[in-house]
Each structure stands twice: as structure tokens, then as C-alpha cells.
C-alpha positions, 0 to 999 in steps of 0.5 A: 429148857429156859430161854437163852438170853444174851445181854451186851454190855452186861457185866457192869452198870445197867447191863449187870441189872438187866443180865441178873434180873433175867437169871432171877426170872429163869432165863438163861444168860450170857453176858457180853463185855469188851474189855474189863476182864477183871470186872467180868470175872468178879460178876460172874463169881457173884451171879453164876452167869458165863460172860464172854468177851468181844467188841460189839462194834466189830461184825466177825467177832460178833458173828463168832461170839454170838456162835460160842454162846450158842454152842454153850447155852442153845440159840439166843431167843432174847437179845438185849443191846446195852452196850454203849459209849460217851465220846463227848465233845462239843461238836466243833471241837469233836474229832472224826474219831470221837463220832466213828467210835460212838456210832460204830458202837451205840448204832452198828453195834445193834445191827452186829448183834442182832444180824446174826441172830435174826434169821435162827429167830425167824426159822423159831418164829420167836424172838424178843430184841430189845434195844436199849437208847437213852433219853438223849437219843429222844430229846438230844444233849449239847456235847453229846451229838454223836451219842444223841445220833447213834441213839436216835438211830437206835429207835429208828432202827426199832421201829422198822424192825418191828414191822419186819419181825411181827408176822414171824413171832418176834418183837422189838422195842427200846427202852429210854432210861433217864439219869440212872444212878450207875457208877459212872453218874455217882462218880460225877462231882456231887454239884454236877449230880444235884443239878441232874437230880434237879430235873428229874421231878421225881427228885432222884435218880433212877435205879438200874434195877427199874431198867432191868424190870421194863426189860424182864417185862418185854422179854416175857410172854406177856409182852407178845402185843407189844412191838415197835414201842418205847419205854420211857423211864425217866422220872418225868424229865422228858415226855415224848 
């Protein structure tokens, strides 16, 4: 039987890349989003893989969409926590409720997933949880503190839950994508893209695709040594 991975955020954008790289690879896939049923539904036409609906940022309902995923497909033995938002503000300008939503989604939101989870991964004594951050949650971005924080979090959160899971068979690692050529980035005004692209020194964006291969690649068996870890991929714009 192949393995049960479970991809949050993952029907649109980078999530969609990494849910369908793992399918290619022979993985089993539940893909997580929290509103846009018409764009679940048309991805799960075109890949075959079962979509389910819940807000990460609320631990009951992962707690009960992580157990419908399991009584459909088996235990989760890869997560990836892709979901996230942008509230972005300057920060004196920046309500309580624009930082709430970011942290209880980009930051709580890894807990919520990967609480539920961890213990079915320990009694196995195998797991991967891969978390993915941004370059923003490395080098920090003005108007964007409560995103920068929440991905800075999430590193953080990878480091120690390393050194939890290592002795039991399961690693953890994060992924720091760039400026990845998503929907969202081409749909910003074209000046605005060219001076992203600007920074880059490989001259381009990434492809979500690239993000999707550091995930197959740490999901794998041939990624056991490697554990507590940050991919950077980013074409060169920040070096940590």
C-alpha cells in the first residue's frame, strides 16, 4: 500500500504542485483547502486526488478533517503545511485582526495539522512533516510583519520538532520558496513583477514545480539523514 500524504493549501498555487507531484511519485494524496470549493472541485477532475474542506487555523476541525482523511485513505505518514495567508499592512497601520489571522493560520495552523498527527506517527515510528515558510520568514519583508513572524515561527517550530521526532523515525524540515510564479505573483501589476524579478540573480521566477521536487525529495526514503533542515530556494535572492 503507498503512502498517505496529506497537503494543506493544496489544490491551488504551490500546494497544487507539490499534492501532484506526490501522486506522480506514488503517493497517496488528500489535499486540504478552506474555501474555494469551485477550484477543489475542478483539480480534483483534472488529478484524481480527493480534496477535503476545513480551516487549518481551527484545531476541532483539523482534529475532524485529518480523521476523515484517515478513514478514507489510511494514516497520514507525510504532512505538508502549505497553507497560508497575506494580511499585509504597514505595521502602525496593521489592525489586531489582520495579525490574528495571519499567525492563527501560517504559525497555529502547523501545530493544528501536525498535533493530531504526531503521536500515529511515533507509535509507526515514521513520519515526514514538512513545513513550508518563505524567504520572508528568513530575511523579514516591510508591510509584511505578521507574515514575516509567523514564518519565522515556523522554522523555529521545525528546529525543535526535529530533535523530538528523530529518535522515533520521523523528520521534519521546511522549505523557504522565493518569488514563485504563482497566480497570485503574475497577477501583480507587471512593473511591480520586473522589479521582483530584478532581485533574483537568476533573472526569473521560480516554478512551483521546483518547490514541489524539495518536497518529493524529503518525503522519500532518501531523505531519512536529513532532519531539522531548511531548503532555500530562492534563485539566489537571500543566502542564510
Amino acid at each position: 500500500m503507498s503512502r498517505v500524504a496529506l497537503v494543506t493549501g493544496g489544490t491551488r498555487g504551490i500546494g497544487a504542485a507539490i499534492a501532484t507531484a506526490l501522486k506522480a511519485e506514488g503517493y497517496t494524496v488528500a489535499a486540504n483547502f478552506a474555501g474555494n470549493e469551485e477550484a477543489a472541485a475542478k483539480f480534483t477532475a483534472e488529478t484524481g486526488i480527493a480534496t477535503y474542506k476545513w480551516s487549518v487555523a481551527d484545531y476541532d476541525a483539523c482534529v475532524a478533517g485529518i480523521a476523515k482523511v484517515e478513514a478514507d485513505l489510511g494514516p497520514v505518514e507525510v504532512l505538508v503545511n502549505n497553507a497560508g495567508i497575506t494580511r499585509d499592512g504597514m505595521f502602525h497601520k496593521m489592525t489586531r485582526d489582520q495579525w490574528q489571522e495571519v499567525i492563527d493560520t501560517n504559525l497555529s495552523g502547523v501545530f493544528n495539522m501536525t498535533h493530531p498527527i504526531w503521536n500515529g506517527m511515533r507509535d509507526r515510528k515514521f513520519g515526514r512533516v514538512i513545513n513550508i515558510s518563505s524567504i520572508n520568514g528568513q530575511k523579514g519583508q516591510m508591510g509584511q510583519t505578521n507574515y514575516s513572524a509567523a514564518k519565522a515561527g515556523d522554522l523555529g517550530f521545525t528546529k525543535a520538532l526535529a530533535q523530538e521526532g528523530a529518535f522515533k523515525g520521523i523528520t521534519v524540515n521546511a522549505i523557504c520558496p522565493g518569488y514563485i510564479g504563482t497566480e497570485m505573483v503574475m497577477a501583480v501589476p507587471e512593473k511591480v513583477r520586473e522589479s521582483i524579478i530584478a532581485q533574483i540573480p537568476v533573472g526569473r521566477l521560480g516554478e512551483a514545480s521546483e518547490i514541489a521536487r524539495c518536497v518529493v525529495f524529503l518525503a522519500s526514503d532518501d531523505a531519512g539523514f536529513v532532519t531539522g533542515s531548511t531548503i532555500t530556494a530562492n534563485g539566489g535572492q537571500y543566502f542564510v
